[in-house]
C-alpha positions as a Python dict, from the first residue, in 0.01 Angstrom:
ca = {
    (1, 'X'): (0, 0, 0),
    (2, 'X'): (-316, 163, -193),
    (3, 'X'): (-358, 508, -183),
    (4, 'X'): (-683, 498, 23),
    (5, 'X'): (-486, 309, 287),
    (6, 'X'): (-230, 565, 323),
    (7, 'X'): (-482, 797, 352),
    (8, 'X'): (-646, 643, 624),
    (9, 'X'): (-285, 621, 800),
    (10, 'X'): (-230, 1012, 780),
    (11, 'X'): (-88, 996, 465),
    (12, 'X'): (-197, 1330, 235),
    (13, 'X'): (-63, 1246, -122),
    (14, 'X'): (212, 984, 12),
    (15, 'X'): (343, 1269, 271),
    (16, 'X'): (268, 1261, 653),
    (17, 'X'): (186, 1617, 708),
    (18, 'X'): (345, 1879, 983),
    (19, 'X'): (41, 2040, 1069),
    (20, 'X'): (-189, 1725, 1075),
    (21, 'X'): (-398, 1692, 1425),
    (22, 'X'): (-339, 1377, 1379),
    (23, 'X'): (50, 1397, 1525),
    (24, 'X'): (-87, 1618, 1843),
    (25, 'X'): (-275, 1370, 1925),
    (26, 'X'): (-59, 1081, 1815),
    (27, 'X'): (209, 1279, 2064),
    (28, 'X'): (9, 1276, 2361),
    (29, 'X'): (-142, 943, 2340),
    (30, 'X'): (180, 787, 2244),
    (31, 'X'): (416, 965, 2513),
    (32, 'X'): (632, 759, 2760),
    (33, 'X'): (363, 852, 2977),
    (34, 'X'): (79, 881, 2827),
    (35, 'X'): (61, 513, 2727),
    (36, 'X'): (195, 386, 3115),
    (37, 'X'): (-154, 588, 3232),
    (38, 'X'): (-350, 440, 3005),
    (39, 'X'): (-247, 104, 3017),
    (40, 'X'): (-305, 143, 3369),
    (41, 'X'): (-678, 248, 3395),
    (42, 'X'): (-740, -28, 3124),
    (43, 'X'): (-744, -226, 3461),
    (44, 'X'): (-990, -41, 3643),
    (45, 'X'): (-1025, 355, 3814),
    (46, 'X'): (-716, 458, 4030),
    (47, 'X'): (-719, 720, 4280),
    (48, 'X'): (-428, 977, 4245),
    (49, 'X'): (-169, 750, 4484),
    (50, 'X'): (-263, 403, 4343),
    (51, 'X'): (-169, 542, 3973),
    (52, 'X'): (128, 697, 4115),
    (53, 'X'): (194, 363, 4244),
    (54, 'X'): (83, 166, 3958),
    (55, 'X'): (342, 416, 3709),
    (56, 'X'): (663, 335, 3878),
    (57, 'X'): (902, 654, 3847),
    (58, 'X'): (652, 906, 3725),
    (59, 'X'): (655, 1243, 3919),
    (60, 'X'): (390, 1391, 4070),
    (61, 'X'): (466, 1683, 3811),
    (62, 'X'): (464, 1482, 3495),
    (63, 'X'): (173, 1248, 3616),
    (64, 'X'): (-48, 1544, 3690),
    (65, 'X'): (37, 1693, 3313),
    (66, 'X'): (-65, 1416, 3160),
    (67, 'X'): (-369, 1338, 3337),
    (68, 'X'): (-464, 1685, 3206),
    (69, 'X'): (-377, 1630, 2894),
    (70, 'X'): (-563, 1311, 2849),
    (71, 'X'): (-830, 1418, 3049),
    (72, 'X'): (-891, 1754, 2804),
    (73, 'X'): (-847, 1478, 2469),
    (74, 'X'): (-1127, 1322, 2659),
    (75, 'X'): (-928, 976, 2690),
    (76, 'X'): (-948, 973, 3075),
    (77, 'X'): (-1267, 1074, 3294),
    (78, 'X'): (-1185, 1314, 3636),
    (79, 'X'): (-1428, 1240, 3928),
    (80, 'X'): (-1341, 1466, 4270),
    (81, 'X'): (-1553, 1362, 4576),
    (82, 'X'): (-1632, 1636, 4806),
    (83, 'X'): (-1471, 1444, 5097),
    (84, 'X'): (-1224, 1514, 5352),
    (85, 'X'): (-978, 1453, 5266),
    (86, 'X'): (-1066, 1494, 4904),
    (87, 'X'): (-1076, 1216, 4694),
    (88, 'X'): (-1041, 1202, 4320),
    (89, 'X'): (-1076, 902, 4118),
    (90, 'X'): (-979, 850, 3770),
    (91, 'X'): (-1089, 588, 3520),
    (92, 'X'): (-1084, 610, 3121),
    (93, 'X'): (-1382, 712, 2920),
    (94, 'X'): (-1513, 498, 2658),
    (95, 'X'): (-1284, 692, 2418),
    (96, 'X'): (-993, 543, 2673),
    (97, 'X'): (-1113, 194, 2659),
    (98, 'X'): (-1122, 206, 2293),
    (99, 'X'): (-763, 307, 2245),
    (100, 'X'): (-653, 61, 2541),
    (101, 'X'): (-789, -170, 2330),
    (102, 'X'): (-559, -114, 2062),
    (103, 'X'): (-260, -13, 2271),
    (104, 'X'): (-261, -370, 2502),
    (105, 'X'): (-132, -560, 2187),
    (106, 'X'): (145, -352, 2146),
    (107, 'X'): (226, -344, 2475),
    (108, 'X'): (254, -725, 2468),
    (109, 'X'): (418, -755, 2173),
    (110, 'X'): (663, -516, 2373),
    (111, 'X'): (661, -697, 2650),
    (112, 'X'): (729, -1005, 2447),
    (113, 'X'): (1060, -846, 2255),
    (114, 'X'): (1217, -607, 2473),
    (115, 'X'): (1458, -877, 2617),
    (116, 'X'): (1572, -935, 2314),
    (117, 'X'): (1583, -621, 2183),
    (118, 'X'): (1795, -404, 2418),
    (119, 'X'): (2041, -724, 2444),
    (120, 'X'): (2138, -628, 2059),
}
């Protein structure tokens, strides 16, 4: 690798930094979590149940954390109707789409290994 293309990979001088936003963000975006959401609202908005749905084994705890912390990175895009009973859609914002976009093929290339890689 060039040095201009470890740069551009969060490289500083060959080293990955500690205190480099980059690895907040890389940690939220990249939790367990975090991705299952995403991938999710790549397919379309989700009301609080259907995502709960959709992201088998999440807790309401965990999926409500995450939402916030996607929502406040500005991946994912909060919309609560004044209804009764209140309804609250959410759907990913175009930053969303654009990192769905590059987290689908590794999710298929997961999907495509995973047998074969826990039978090891």
């Amino acid at each position: 690798m060039q040095v201009s293309e470890l740069n551009r990979h969060g490289f500083t001088s060959g080293i990955l930094p500690a205190q480099c936003p980059s690895r907040t963000v890389l940690d939220h975006v990249t939790s367990k979590w975090g991705v299952l959401v995403i991938i999710a609202l790549s397919q379309g908005d989700l009301r609080w149940g259907e995502l709960r749905r959709t992201v088998e084994g999440v807790s309401e705890k965990m999926l409500a954390q995450t939402l916030r912390t996607l929502e406040a990175d500005g991946f994912v895009h909060r919309e609560a109707q004044a209804t009764i009973p209140p309804r609250v859609d959410y759907g990913l914002t175009d930053r969303g789409r654009a990192l769905a976009e590059r987290l689908l093929p590794l999710m298929d290339w997961i999907a495509d290994n995973a047998d074969e890689i826990l039978s090891v």
